[in-house]
N, C-alpha and C positions, 0 to 999 in steps of 0.2 A: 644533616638538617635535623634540627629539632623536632617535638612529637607538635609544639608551639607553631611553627613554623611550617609544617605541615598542613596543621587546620587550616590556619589562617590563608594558604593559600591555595586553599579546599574552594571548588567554585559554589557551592552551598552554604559558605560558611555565612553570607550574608544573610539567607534565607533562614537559619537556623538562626540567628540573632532576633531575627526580625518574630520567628516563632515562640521565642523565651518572652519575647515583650508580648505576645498575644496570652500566653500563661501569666503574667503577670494581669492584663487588663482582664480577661477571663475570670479570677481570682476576685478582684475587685466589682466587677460587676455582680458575680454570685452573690459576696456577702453582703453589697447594699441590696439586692436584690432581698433575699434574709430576713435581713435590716425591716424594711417596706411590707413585706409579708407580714412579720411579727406584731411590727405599728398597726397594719392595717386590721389583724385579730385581737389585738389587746394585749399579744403574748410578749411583750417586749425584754421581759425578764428573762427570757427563753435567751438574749442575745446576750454574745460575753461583757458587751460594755454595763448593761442595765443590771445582770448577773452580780456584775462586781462591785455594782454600788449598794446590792442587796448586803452582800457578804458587806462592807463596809461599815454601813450603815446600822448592820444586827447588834453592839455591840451597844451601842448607843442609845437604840430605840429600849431593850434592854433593862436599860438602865433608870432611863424614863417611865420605864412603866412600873419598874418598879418602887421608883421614887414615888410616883403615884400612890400606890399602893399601898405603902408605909404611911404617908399622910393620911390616906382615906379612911385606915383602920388607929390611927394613934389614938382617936377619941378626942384629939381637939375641935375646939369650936368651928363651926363650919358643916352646911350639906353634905350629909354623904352623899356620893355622886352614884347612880344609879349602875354605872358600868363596873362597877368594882365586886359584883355578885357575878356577874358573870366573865370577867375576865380573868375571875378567880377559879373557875372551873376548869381550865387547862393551863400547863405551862407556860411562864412567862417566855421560854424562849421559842415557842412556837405559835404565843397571840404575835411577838412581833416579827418572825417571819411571815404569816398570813397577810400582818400587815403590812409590812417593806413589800410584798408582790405584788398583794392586790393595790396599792398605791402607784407603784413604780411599769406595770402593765397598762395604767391607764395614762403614764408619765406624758405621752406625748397627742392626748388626744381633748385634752382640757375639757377634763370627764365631768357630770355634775358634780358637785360636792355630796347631793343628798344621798345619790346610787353608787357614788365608790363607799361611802361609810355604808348604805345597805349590805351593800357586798362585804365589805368587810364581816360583818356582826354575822351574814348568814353563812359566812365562810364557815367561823368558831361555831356556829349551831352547827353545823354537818357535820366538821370537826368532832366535836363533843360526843354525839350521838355516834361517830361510827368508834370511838374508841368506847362507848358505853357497851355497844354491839359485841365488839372483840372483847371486853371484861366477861362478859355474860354468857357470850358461847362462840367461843374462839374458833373452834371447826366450822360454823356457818358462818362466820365472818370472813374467815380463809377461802371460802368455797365462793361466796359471793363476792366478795373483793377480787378475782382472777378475773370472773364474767366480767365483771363492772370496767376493767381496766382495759378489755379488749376493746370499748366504747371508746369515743374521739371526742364526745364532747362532755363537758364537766357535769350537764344536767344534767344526761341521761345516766353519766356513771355516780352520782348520787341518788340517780333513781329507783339505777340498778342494783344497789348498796343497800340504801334504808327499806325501801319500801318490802325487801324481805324481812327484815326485822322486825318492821311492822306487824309482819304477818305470821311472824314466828312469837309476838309477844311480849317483844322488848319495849320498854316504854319509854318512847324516845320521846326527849324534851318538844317544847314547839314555842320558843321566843316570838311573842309578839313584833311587829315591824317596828314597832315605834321605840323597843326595847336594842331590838338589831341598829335602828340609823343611832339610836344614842351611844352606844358602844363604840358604834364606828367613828362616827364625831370625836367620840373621847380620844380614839386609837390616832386620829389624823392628826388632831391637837399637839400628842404626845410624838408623834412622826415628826410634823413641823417643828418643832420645838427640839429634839433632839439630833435634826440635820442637817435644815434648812437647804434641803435638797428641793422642795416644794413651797407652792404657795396659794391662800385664797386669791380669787381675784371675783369683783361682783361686775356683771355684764346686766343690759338692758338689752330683753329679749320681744317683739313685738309680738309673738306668741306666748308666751309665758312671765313675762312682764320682768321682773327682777331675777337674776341667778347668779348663784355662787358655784363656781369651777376650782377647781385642783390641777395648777399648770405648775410645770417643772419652772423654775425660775431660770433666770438668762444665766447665770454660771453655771446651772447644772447643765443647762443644754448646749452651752458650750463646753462643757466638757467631756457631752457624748459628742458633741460631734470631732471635739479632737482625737478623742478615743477611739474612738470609730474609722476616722482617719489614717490611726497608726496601725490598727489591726488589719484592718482590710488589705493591706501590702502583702501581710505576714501568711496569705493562704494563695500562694499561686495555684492552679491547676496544672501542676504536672503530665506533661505529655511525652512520647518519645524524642528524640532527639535524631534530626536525618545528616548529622557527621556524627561521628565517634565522638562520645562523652569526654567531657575533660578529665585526665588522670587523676587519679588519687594519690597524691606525693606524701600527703600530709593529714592528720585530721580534720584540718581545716580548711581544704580547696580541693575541691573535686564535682564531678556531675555533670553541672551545667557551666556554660560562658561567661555567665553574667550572671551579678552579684543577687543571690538568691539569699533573703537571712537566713539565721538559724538553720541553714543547711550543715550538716556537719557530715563525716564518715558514721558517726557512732550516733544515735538517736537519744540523744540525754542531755540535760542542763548543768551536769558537774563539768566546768571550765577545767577543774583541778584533774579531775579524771581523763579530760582528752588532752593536757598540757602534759600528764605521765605517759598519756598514748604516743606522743609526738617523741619524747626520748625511747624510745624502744624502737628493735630494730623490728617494723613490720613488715618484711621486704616480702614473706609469703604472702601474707594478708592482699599489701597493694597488686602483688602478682593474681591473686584470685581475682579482686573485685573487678579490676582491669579490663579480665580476660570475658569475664561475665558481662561488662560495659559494653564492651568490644565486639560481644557477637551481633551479626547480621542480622536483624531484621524481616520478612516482609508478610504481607497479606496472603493468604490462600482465598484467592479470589473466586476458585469453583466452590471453595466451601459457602464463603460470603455471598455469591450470587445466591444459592438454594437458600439461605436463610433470609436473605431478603426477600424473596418470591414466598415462600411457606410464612412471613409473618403478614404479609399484606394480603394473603388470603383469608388472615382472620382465624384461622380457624385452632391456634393453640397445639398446635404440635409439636414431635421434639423436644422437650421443654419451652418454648418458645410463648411466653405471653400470647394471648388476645389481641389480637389489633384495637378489636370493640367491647365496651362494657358489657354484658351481662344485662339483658333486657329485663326489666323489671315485672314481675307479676301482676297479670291486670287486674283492676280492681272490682270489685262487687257492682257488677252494675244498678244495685240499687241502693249501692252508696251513694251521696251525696256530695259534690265537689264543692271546693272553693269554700266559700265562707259559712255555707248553709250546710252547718255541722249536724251529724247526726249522735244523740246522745246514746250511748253503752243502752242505757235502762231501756230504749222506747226500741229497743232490737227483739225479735222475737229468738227462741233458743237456736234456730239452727241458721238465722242470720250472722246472731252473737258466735256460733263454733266456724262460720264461716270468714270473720272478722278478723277473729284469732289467727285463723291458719294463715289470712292473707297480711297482716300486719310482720308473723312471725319470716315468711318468707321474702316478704319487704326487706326485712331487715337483714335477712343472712344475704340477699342480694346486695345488701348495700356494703355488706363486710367484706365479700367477694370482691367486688368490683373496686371499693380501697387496697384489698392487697394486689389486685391485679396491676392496679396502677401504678402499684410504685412497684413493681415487678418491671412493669412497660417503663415507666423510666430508667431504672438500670440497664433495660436490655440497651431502648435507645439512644445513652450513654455509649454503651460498648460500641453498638455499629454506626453510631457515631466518628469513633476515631478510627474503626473499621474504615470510612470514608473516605475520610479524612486524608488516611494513609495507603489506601491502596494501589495510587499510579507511584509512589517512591520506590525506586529501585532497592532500597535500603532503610532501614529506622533502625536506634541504638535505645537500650533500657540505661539509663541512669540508676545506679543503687547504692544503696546504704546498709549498713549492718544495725543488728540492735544489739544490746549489751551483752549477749551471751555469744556473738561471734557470727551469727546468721544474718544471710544475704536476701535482702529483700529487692523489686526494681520501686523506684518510685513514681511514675504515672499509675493513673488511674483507670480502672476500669476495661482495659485489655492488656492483660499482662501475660508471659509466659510459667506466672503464679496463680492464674487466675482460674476460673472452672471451667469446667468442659465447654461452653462453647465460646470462651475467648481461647482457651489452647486449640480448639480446633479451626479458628482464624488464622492464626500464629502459622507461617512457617519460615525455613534461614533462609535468607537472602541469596545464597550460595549452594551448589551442589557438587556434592561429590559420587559418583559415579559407584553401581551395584553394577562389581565385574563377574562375581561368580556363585555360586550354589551360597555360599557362608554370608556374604552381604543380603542375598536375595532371604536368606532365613530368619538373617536377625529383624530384617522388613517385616517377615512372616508374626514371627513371634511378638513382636510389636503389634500386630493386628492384632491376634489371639488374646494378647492382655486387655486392650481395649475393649475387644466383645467379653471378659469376663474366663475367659476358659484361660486358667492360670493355675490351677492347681494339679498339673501332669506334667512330665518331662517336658524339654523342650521340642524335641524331633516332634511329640506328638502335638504340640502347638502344631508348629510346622506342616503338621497334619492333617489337620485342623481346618488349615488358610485353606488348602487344594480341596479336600472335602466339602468346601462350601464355596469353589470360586464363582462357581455360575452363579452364585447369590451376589457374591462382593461384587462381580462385575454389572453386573445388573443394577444393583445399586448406583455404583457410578456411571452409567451406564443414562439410567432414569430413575434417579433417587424419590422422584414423587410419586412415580406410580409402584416401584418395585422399593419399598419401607424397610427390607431386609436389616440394614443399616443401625433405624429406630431403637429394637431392640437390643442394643450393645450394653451389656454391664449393667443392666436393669435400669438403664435409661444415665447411667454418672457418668458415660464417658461415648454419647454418640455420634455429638460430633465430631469428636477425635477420632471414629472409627469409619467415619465418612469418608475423611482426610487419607484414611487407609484406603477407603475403598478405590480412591481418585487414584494415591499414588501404585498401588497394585496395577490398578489396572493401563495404567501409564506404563511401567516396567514390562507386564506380558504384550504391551501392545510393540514396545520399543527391542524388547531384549533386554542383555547385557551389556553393561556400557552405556544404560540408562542415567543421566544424571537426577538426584532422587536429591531433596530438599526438606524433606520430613522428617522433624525430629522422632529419634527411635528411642523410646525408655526402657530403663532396666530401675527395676524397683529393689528396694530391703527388703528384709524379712523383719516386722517387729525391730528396726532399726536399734531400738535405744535399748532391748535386752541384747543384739548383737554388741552394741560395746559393749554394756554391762559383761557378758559373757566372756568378751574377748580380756579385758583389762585384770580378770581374776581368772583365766584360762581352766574357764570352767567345762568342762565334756559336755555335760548334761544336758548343761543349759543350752550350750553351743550347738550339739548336735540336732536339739527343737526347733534354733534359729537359722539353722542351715549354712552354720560355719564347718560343716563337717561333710565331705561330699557324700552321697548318696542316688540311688536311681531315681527318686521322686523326691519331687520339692517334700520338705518336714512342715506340716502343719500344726505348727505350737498353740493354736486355737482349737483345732479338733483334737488333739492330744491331754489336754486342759479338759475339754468336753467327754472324752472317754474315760479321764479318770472320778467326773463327776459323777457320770453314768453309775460308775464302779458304784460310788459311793450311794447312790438313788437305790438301786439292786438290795445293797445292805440294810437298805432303809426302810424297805419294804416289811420285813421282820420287826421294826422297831415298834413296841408296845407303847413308848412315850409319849404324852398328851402333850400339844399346843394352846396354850392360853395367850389370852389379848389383853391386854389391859387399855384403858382408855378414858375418855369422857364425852358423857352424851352430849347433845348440842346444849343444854341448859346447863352444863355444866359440872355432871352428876360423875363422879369415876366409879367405874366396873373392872369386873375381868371374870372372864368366863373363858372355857375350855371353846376351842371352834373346831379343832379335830388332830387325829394322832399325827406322828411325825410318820408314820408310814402311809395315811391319807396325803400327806404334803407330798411325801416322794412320789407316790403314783400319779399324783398332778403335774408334778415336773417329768416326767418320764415321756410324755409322747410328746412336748415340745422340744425336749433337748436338740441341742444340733451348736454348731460352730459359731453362728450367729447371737446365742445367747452370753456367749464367753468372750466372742471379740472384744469387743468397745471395753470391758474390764482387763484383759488381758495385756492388750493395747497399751492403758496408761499405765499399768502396773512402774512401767519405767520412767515415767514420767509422774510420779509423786504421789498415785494413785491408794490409799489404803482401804483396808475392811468397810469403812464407812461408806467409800467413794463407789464402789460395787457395789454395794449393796442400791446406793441410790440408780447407778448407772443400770441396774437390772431390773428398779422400778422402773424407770423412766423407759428405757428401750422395749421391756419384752412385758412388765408388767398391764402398763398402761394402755398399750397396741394391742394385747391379749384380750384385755375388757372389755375395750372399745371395737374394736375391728369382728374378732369373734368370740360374741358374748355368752354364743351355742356351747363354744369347747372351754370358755374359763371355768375353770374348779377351786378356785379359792372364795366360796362361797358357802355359809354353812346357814343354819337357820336355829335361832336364839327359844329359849325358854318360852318368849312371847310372841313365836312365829315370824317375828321380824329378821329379813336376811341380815347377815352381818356381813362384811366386804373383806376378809383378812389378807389381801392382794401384798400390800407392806409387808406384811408376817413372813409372806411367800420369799417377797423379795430378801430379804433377811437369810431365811435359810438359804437359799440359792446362793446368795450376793457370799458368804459364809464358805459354802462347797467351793467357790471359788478361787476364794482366798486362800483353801488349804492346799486344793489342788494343786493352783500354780505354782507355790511354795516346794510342790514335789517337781517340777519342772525345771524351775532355775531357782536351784536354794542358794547358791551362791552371789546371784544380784539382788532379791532380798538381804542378801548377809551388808552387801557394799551399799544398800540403802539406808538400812539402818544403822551401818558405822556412819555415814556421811551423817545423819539424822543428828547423831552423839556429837560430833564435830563442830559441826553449827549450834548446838547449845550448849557447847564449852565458850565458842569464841562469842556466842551473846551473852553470856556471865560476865565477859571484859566488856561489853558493849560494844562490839568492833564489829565492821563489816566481815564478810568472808572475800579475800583477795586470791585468786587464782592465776596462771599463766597456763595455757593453752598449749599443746604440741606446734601451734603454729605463732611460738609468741604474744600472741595476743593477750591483754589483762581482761578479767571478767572482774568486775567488784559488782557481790548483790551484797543489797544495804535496805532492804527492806526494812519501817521506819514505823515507829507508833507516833503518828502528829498528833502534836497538843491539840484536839479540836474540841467543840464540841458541834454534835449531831441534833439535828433537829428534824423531826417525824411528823410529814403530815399525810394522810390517805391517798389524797391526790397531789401529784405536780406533776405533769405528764403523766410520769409512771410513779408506781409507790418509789420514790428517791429519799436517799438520806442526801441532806447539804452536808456540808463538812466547812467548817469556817477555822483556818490555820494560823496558825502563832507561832511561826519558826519549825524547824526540824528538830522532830521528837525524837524519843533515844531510840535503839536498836528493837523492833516486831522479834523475839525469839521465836515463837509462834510460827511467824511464815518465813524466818528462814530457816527454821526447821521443813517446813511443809516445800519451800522453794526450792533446796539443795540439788534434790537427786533430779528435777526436770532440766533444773538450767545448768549442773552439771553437762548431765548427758549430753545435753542440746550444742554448747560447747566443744564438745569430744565431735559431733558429728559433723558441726561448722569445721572442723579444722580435717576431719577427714574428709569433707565435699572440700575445703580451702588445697589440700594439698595434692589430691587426683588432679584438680582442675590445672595448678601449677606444671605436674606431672602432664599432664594431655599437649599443654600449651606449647611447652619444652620440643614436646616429640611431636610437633607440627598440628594437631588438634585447633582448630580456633574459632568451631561453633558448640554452643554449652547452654543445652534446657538441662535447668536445676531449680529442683525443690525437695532442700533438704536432704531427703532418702530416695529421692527419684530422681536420676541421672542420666541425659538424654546426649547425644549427637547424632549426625547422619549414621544412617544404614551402614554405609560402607565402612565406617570408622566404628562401629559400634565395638566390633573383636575388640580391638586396640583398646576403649575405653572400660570395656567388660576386666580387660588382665589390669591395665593399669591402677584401677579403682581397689581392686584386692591385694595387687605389692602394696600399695600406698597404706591400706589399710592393717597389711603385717608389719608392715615397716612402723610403722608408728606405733603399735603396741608393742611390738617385740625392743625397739631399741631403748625405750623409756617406762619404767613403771610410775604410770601417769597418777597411780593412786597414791603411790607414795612418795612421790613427787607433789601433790597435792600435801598430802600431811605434814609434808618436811616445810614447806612454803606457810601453811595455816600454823602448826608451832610457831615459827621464827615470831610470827606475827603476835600472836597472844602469849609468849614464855612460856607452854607448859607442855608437859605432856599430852600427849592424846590415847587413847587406846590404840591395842595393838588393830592394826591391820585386819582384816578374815585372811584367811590360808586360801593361798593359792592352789588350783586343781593343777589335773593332767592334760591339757587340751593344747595339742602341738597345733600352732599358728598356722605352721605352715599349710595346712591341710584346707587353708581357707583360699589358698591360691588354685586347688584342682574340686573345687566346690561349685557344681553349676548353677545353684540355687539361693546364693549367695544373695547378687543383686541379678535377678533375671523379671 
């Protein structure tokens, strides 16, 4: 019997039909839903149909304006038109995107005529002035432009914007109104005229007698509503699936039952690229993605029930939203309400400091309570489908790959990709049975990672569980009053260790021969320096990443940390002065001394620790260079350091004129620096395969050519990152500070970012085909439940040994039979005709030693 034949006479297969059409009308409803919302704000251009008539449209308007504008200054006969002073004071190609928006957001609401051209002309005045702002002092512009955008509505974030500037000095234009409607007028004239997307229309009003409106005309609105039409199919809401997903035979038919578009295996619009995918044999690939389709499903419903009890108590626990906003601070009681306003000036001084402080915490409440909320709908999203699915005996993930080889599932919102408390929902459908001490450990050690204690052998995990059981069981036991739980991995992984606390104490209550259904992980070490190391059998590297057995896991991040230490220690002697160079907020550049390099090192000396070198160390493999640290050590330990404890920051020195100066950047530079050289001493040999990769891809962008690879497991990767013909248009506000991009075909080859691209999607590839080929291997040898993400690789307890060995042959096996590097080079020649540079030399690091490596993936 077919695998066809089987579904079909699956007694849920009806029900599963019947579910795909619910994701489709789901789908439909959201986006007119959208749709309605956007009309109902004004923000219509926010929507992909109104979007693309902007982009359209730009070209046109454009053109019109500028046609204007030529006429208006030729000096032939004729009024100069009044708008042509100020539409001269910023780019034509960003008066007529202000214009295409502010036109096409009021498309559907047959806006006045006199208040969309207001709008308009005071758009270009804010406009104007905030780029007059950034000419004049770029630092205070940057600084108040972040505040300003944290705001939701357009007035307050131009309030938030100028009114510093004001006060800083800048003298910001102030267009008369009658100045702004004539602009606007002009701008709508030149709209109508160059799209006829829009039109006057004059209404008799009994309140205001005569008016002129700006309505989208019948072909334009018939052609959002066809558009609108087509797109709204195109966004099902993806959910699980309660029979087994349909195979993957092809690139082209797989996942769901019923005809989903644009679904494909590979997540990409090159037809030509998945019609190459389809002649290749991908017989591993479809055996991956299959097996990944295929695993069981279901709800852990003692998890879900505590998280539903804990969130409708309101009280924000566990990670868990708020059920309720955030009560707002009471007002002055001898404030005045409603309409009978009380003016600033007739306040006495400590009403006025009292005003302030309550206006100020008004307002942080009100920011709270928007991110709470859209916190609260995400969660209630997940426990949503939490719901949804928890009396199914079974649900299936549908997935897809994206172009570098990697397995994603496609439903939304509770996935076994998802974060800690949709994996602590998650558990298989199916169990297999903890018969002895080695099942019962690998359970153990699975805890221990969860709560964070993961950096000791494994026995002392193991150790670990029994030294804290009357916690764990108490927890599952009565999770609300005994919190033990909470604190798991400094809150990223609680409720996965809840899930533990359940299934532990289910096994000590049952014994051996417990059937046990909780996925067990075993994580990388720095994954992507582990192939790195592996693919040029480098020791060094290899023995940091824990390809090399040893008695305690190798921590290549504290490793990285001691020899910066090293280098801090030396630094302490260093007589060298620190200068800053800069500009004041007016615009003035300086540079002055702020303190020696041995002040800098004793700054960094009491913070060091593993924490400062992760997040850099981390991407190192993934594309990361000098620059990237140095930012990633602003941003993580810099900023946190200022902010959190302002007591212990020392990058602070004090100027000529007593004024502090802030040299936190400077800080992170040297740091971000020690690190770069550091790690360098760690794994010099996958720096060496990054920067050859680097050389490679800006040979083969010299030909203009993509980079085309093949994979250990077959699979084609082409990156073809692309410079489009666009051009960019900059305005302060649109939502967020956005550039549009408006396309003209596909532009030649980005050398740039396929240089910067290589060694992550590389790598990324190498690890998709090592999760591709374990998986096949597990499946093979009877294996047939699989949590995977990426470098974290899960099955039952019981099965865990089996997946621990198989995951490490899989992974000698595939570097030791194929030199995947030079297999690459051979495949990238053929492609461009030329030579490449040589190779880096190979180390000494015997593979095999990755098979009796406990630390490996643990």
């Amino acid at each position: 019997m077919t695998i066809e034949q089987t579904i079909l006479d699956n007694p849920l297969f009806e029900r599963q039909l019947e579910l795909e059409q619910e994701m489709r009308t789901s789908g439909i409803q959201r986006f007119r839903k959208n749709v309605e919302k956007a009309a109902e704000k004004g923000q219509m251009t926010g929507t992909m149909s109104v979007n693309r008539l902007v982009t359209e449209a730009h070209e046109k308007v454009v053109a019109a304006i500028n046609e204007f504008l030529t006429e208006a200054k030729s000096g032939a006969a004729g009024r100069r038109h009044t708008a042509v002073a100020f539409i001269d004071k910023l780019d034509v190609d960003t008066v007529a995107n202000i214009t295409a928006r502010v036109i096409l957001d009021e498309v559907t609401r047959k806006s006045n005529l006199t208040k969309t051209s207001l709008a308009i002309g005071s758009m270009l005045e804010n406009e104007f002035n905030s780029r007059k702002f950034e000419e004049e002092m770029p630092k205070a512009h940057k600084k108040f432009l972040k505040k300003a955008n944290s705001e939701t509505l357009d007035r307050r974030r131009w309030s938030h914007l100028l009114y510093p500037a004001r006060l800083l000095g800048v003298e910001l234009e102030e267009w008369s109104e009658k100045d702004r409607i004539l602009v606007g007028l002009k701008l709508v004239d030149l709209f109508i005229q160059a799209t006829g997307l829009v039109e006057k229309q004059v209404v008799q009003s009994s309140r205001f007698g005569t008016l002129e409106l700006l309505v989208a005309n019948e072909a334009t609105l018939q052609w959002m509503e066809t558009e609108n039409s087509r797109l709204e199919h195109l966004f099902p809401i993806f959910m699980p699936t309660i029979v087994q997903p349909k195979p993957w035979t092809s690139p082209f038919d797989g996942g769901y039952y019923t005809a989903f578009r644009r679904l494909r295996l590979v997540k990409t619009h090159n037809v030509q690229y998945l019609e190459e995918l389809n002649n290749r044999d991908l017989s591993e690939v479809y055996e991956a993605i299959n097996a990944l389709q295929d695993t069981a499903w279901a709800i852990n419903v003692e998890v879900l029930d505590v998280m539903r009890t804990l969130y409708e108590t309101g009280s924000g626990v566990a990670g868990l939203p708020q059920a309720d906003k955030l009560p707002l601070p009471l007002r002055p009681h001898w404030l005045p309400e409603g309409k009978d306003k009380m003016a600033v000036e007739d306040m006495t001084e400590e009403q006025l400091e009292e005003f302030k402080a309550w206006k100020a915490d008004t307002h942080r409440i009100h920011k709270e309570n928007a991110a709470i909320q859209g916190r609260r709908a995400t969660f209630l999203r997940t426990l949503g489908v939490a719901e949804k699915f928890k009396d199914e005996e079974a649900f299936f993930y549908p997935h897809t790959l994206d172009w570098r080889g990697r397995a994603y599932p496609l439903p939304l919102y509770l996935t076994p990709q998802g974060n800690d408390l949709q994996r602590g929902l998650l558990t298989f459908a199916n169990a297999v049975p903890i018969n002895d001490e080695e099942d019962a450990g690998w359970l153990a050690i699975h805890g221990a990672g969860c709560w964070g204690y993961d950096k000791v052998n494994l026995e002392d995990r193991i150790q670990w569980v029994y030294e804290h059981e009357k916690e764990i069981l108490a927890s599952a036991e009565n999770p609300y009053d005994n919190r033990f739980w909470m604190d798991a991995d400094k809150g990223e992984k609680k409720w996965q260790f809840l899930a533990f606390c359940f299934e532990w104490a289910a096994l000590r209550r049952e014994g051996y021969g417990y059937l046990s259904s909780l996925p067990v992980q075993m994580d990388g070490t720095c994954n992507g320096l582990q192939n790195f190391s592996a693919m040029l059998l480098d020791e060094v590297g290899g023995a940091a990443v824990n390809l090399i057995p040893a008695d305690e896991p190798q921590d290549i991040y504290q490793r990285v940390c001691d020899i910066v230490c090293e280098q801090l220690a030396r630094d302490l002697n260093s007589a060298e002065m620190v200068t800053l160079k800069g500009k004041t907020d007016s615009g003035e550049e300086y540079e002055r001394v702020v303190c020696s390099v041995a002040d800098m090192a004793g700054g960094w000396l009491p913070k060091m620790g593993r924490k400062v070198t992760k997040r850099p160390v981390m991407t190192l493999a993934y594309g990361a260079r000098r620059f990237g640290f140095v930012s990633q050590v602003d941003e993580d330990t810099i900023k946190d350091w200022r902010s959190g404890s302002p007591e212990s920051y020392p990058f602070i020195s004090q100027g000529d004129d007593g004024k502090p100066t802030d040299y936190g950047y400077k800080a992170a530079q040297y740091m971000g620096g020690l690190i770069w050289d550091s790690v360098g001493e760690v794994v010099v040999k996958a720096r060496e395969a990054m920067d050859w990769l680097q050389a490679a891809s800006q040979a083969a962008s010299k030909e203009g050519l993509p980079i085309n690879w093949t994979t250990p497991v077959g699979f084609l990767v082409q990156q073809a990152y692309r410079v489009p013909n666009t051009k960019r248009v900059d305005t302060t506000f649109n939502s967020q500070r956005i550039r549009l991009t408006y396309q003209h075909g596909v532009g030649k080859i980005d050398s740039r970012r396929q240089a910067s691209g290589i060694s992550p999607n590389w790598v990324h590839s190498l690890d998709a085909s090592h999760l591709m080929k374990t998986i096949g291997r597990s499946k093979r040898e009877g294996i047939t439940s699989f949590s995977m993400i990426h470098d974290s690789y899960g099955t039952h307890a019981g099965n865990a040994w089996a997946l621990a060995r198989y995951l490490r042959e899989e992974f000698v096996q595939m570097y030791s039979q194929v030199d995947v590097l030079g297999r690459f080079k051979e495949e990238l020649e053929a492609q461009i005709g030329e030579q490449l540079p040589d190779l880096p030399a190979k180390g000494n690091l015997d593979l095999q030693q990755v098979l009796e490596s406990p630390f490996f993936f643990a």
